[in-house]
DRENROSE-909182 format. One record per residue (C-alpha): x, y, z; residue number from 1; residue in three letters. Coordinates in steps of 0.25 Angstrom, whole numbers, m for minus. Layout:
BEGIN
<mivo <X; Y; Z>; NUM; "ALA">
...
***
This chain:
BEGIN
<mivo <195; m20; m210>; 1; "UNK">
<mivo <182; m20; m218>; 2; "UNK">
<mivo <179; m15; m231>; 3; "UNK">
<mivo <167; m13; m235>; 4; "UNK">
<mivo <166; m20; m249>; 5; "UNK">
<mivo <150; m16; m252>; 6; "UNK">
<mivo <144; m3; m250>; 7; "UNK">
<mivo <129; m3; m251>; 8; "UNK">
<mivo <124; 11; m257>; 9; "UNK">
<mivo <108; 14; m260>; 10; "UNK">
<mivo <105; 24; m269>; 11; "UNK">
<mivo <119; 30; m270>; 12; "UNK">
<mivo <119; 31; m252>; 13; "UNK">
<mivo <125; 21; m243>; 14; "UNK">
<mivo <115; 11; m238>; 15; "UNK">
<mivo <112; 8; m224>; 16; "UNK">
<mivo <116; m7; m226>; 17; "UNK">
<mivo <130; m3; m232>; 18; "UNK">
<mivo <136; m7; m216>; 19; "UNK">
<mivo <146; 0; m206>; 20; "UNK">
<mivo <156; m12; m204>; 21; "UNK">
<mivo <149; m15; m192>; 22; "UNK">
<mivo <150; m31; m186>; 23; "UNK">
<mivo <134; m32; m186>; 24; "UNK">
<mivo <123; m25; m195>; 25; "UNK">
<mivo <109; m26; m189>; 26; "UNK">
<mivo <95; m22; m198>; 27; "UNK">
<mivo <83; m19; m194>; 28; "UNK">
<mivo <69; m17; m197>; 29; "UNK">
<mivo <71; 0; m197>; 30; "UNK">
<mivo <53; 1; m200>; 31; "UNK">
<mivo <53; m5; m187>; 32; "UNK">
<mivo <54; 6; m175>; 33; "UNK">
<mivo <57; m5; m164>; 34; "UNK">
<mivo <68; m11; m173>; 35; "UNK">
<mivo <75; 4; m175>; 36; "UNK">
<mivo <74; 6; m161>; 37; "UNK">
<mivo <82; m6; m159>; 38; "UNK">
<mivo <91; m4; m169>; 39; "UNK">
<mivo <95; 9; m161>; 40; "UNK">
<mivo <96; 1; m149>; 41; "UNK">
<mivo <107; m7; m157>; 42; "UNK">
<mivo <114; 5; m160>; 43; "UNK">
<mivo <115; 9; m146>; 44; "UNK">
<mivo <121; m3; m143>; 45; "UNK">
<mivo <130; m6; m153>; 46; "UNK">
<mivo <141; 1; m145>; 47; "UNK">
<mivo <151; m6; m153>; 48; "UNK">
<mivo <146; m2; m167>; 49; "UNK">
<mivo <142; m17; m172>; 50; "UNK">
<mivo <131; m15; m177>; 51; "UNK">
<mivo <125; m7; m190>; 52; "UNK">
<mivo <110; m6; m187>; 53; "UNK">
<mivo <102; m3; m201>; 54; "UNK">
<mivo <86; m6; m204>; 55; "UNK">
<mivo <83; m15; m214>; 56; "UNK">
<mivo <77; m3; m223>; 57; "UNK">
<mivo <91; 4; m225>; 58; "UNK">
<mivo <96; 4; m239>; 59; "UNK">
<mivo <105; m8; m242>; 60; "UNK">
<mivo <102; m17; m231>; 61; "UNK">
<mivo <95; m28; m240>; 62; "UNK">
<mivo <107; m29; m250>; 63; "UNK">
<mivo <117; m27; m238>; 64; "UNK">
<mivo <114; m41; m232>; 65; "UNK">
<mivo <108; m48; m244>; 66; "UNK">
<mivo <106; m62; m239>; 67; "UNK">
<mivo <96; m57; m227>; 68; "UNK">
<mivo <83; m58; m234>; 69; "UNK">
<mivo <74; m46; m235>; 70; "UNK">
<mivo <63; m49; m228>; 71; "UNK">
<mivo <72; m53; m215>; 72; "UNK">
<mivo <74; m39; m212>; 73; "UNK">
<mivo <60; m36; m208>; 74; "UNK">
<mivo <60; m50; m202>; 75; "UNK">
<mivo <69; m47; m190>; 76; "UNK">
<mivo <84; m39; m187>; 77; "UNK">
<mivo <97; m42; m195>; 78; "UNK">
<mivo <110; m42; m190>; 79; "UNK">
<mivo <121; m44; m200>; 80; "UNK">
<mivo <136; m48; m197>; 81; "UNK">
<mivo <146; m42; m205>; 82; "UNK">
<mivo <149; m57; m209>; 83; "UNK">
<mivo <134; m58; m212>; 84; "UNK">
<mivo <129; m66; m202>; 85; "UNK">
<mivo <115; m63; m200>; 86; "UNK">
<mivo <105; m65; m187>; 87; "UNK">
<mivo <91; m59; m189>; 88; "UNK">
<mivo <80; m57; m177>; 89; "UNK">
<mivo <83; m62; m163>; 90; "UNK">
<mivo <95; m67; m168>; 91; "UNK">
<mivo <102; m54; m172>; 92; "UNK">
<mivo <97; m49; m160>; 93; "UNK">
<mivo <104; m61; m151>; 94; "UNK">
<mivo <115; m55; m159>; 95; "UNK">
<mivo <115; m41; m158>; 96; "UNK">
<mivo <115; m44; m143>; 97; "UNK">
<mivo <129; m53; m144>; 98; "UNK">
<mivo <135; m41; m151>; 99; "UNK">
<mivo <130; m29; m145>; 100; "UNK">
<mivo <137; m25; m130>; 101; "UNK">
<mivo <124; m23; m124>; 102; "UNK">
<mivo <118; m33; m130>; 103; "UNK">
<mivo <126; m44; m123>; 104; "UNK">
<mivo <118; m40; m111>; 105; "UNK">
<mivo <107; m47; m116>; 106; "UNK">
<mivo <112; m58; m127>; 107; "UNK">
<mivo <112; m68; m116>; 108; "UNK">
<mivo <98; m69; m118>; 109; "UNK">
<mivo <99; m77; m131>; 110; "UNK">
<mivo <105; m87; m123>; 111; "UNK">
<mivo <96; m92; m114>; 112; "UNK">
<mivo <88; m104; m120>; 113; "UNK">
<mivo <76; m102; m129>; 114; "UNK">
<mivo <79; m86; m129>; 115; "UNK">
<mivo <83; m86; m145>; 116; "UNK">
<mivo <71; m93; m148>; 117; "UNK">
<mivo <62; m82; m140>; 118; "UNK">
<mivo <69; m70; m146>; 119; "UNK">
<mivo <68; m75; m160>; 120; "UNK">
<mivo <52; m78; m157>; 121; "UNK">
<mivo <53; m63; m151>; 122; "UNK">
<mivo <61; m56; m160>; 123; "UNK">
<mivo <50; m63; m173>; 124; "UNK">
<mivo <40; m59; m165>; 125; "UNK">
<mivo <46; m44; m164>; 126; "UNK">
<mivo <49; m42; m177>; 127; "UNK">
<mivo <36; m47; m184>; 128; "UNK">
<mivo <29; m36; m174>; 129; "UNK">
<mivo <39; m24; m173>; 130; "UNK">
<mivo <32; m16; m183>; 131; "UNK">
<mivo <21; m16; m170>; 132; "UNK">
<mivo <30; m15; m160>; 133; "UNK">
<mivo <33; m1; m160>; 134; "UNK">
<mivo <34; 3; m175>; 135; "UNK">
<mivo <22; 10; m178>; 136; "UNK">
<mivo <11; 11; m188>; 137; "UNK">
<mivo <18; 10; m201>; 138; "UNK">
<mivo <26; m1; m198>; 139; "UNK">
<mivo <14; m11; m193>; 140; "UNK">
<mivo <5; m8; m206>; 141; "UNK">
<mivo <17; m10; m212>; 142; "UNK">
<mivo <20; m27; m215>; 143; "UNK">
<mivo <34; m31; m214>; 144; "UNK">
<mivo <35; m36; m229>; 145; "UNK">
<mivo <33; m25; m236>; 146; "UNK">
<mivo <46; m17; m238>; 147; "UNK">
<mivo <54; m33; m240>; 148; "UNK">
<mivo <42; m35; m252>; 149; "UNK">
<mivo <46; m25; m257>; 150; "UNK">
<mivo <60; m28; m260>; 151; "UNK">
<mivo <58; m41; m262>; 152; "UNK">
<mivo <52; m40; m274>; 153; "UNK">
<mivo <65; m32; m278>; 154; "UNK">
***
């Protein structure tokens, strides 16, 4: 049984970060078109209800997993344990794929010698040009650092 011992609230409403119970919470970059589109992708195939799939930008998140630094969210994808265990980038992708039915199909691929190295080089690559890959005008005049400035100096 679990029993919930903190609720997060944000101005009086449950907050996005507040949790489901589920085994795996994954966040995303939700200014990012290509990163909401595979978010929904996620949620297709978590057929078994694993994950809970929220952006970076719903209330509570930050103070919901306090030892992920703020600027690590813009940086690259979350995925959060319920025991806390954190991967971030190619890594929570490899995985995503370990736990997800479908994903299994293509897991094996992180396997195969030098492949970890490559899809961490791809997924750095990805993540410092999704804001051109498909977002649109206002996120490529928009630099990454802005909103994490912003509460950093909180």
């Amino acid at each position: 049984m679990t029993v919930p011992v903190v609720t997060f609230t944000v101005a009086g409403q449950p907050s996005g970060g507040g949790g489901k119970g589920r085994a795996y919470t994954v966040v995303f970059d939700g200014d990012c078109r290509v990163c909401t589109k595979l978010s929904h992708v996620l949620e297709r195939w978590d057929i078994q209800q694993l994950l809970e799939v929220t952006s970076s930008q719903s209330p509570g998140v930050i103070a919901r997993f306090p030892w992920i630094p703020v600027h690590a969210y813009a940086d690259a994808l979350q995925l959060i344990a319920a025991d806390g265990t954190t991967w971030q980038g190619s890594a929570a992708i490899e995985q995503l794929l370990t736990v997800l039915p479908r994903g299994k199909w293509i897991a094996w691929i992180f396997e195969i010698p030098f492949a970890r190295g490559i899809a961490d080089r791809f997924y750095r690559w990805f993540a410092r040009n999704r804001y051109r890959l498909g977002c649109g005008a206002h996120c490529q005049s928009r630099p990454l650092n802005v909103m994490w400035d912003e509460i950093d100096k909180a």
